[in-house]
N, C-alpha and C positions, 0 to 999 in steps of 0.2 A: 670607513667609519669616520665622523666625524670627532673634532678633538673635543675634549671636555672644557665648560667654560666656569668663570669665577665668578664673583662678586664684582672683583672690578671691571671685566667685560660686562657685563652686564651692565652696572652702575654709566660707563661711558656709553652703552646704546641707548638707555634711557635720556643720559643729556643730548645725544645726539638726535633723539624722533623731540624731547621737547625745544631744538634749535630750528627743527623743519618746522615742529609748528608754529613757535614766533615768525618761523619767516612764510607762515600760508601757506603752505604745501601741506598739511593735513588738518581735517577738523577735529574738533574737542572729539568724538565719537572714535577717530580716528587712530587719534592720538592715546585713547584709553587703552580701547582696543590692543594697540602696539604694544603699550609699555607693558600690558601683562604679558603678552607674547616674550617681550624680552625678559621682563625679569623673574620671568619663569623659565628661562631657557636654560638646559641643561650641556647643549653642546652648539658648536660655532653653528651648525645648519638650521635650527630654532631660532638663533640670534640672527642669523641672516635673512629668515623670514622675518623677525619684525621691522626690517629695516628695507625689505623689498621694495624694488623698484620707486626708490630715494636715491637723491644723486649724491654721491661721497662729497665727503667733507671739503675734502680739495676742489671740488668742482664748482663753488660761488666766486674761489678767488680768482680774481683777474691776473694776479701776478703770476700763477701755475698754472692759467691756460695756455700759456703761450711757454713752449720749451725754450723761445731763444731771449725770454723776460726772466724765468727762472734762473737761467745758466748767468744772466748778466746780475741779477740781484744775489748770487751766491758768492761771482766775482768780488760784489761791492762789501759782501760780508766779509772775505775775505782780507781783502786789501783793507777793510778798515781795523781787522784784529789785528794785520802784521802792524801797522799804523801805529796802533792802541800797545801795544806791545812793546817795538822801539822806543816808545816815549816815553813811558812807565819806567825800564831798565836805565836809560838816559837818567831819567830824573831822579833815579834808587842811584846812580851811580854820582850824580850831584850831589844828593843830599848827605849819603857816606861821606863825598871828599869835604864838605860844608862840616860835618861833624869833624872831621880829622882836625881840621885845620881851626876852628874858632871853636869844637867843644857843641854840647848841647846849650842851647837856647831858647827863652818862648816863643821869639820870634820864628824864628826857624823850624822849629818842631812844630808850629801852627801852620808856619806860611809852605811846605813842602806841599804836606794832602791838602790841602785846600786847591793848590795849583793842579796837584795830579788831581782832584775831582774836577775841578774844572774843563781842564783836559779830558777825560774821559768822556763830561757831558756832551763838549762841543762834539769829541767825534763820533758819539752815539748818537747826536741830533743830526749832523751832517748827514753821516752814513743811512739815516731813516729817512731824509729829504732824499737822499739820491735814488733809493730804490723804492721811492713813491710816485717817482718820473713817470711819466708813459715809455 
């Protein structure tokens, strides 16, 4: 017996057959056709037929065709939160001893997150350059 589905199963196989169709894998006819199929579908094997012989979601990206570009961009994710993390704690542990020692300030209560966003942007842009590589 198939499981029973929701509103939001549903709702995501509807965006799902309207992403096949921007991308030409189905015609307007097609695509009508589907979405009643899904959003009438009462359990996962109705929803599986509207989505028949569609290639999954994962399968246009380049970076999850290849298991040893995954493993290496998951690396990259990795090493950039441990990254992101030391420096954030670092810089929470500066700015504590910066308050101990001179008190609050506007300078200083401004210039802390400013630096920590800053910091976060560079290695959220880094880490997105690295796992765009080939």
């Amino acid at each position: 017996m198939s499981q029973l589905v929701g509103d939001r199963d549903r709702d995501r196989a509807a965006l799902e057959l309207q992403r096949h169709y921007r991308d030409g894998r189905l015609t307007t006819d097609e695509l009508g056709q589907r979405l009643e199929t899904a959003l009438r579908a009462r359990n996962g094997a109705q929803l599986r037929r509207a989505l028949r012989d569609l290639p999954a979601w994962w399968a246009d990206s380049p970076a999850l065709r290849s298991p040893l570009r995954l493993l290496r961009n998951a690396a990259f994710v990795v090493a950039g939160a441990v990254v992101w993390l030391f420096v954030s704690v670092g810089l929470l542990i500066a700015f504590v001893a910066w308050l101990a020692a001179d008190g609050p300030g506007l300078g200083g209560l401004l210039a802390f997150p400013l630096i920590w966003f800053a910091l976060t942007w560079l290695l959220w842009r880094g880490n997105r350059r690295l796992r765009a590589r080939p």
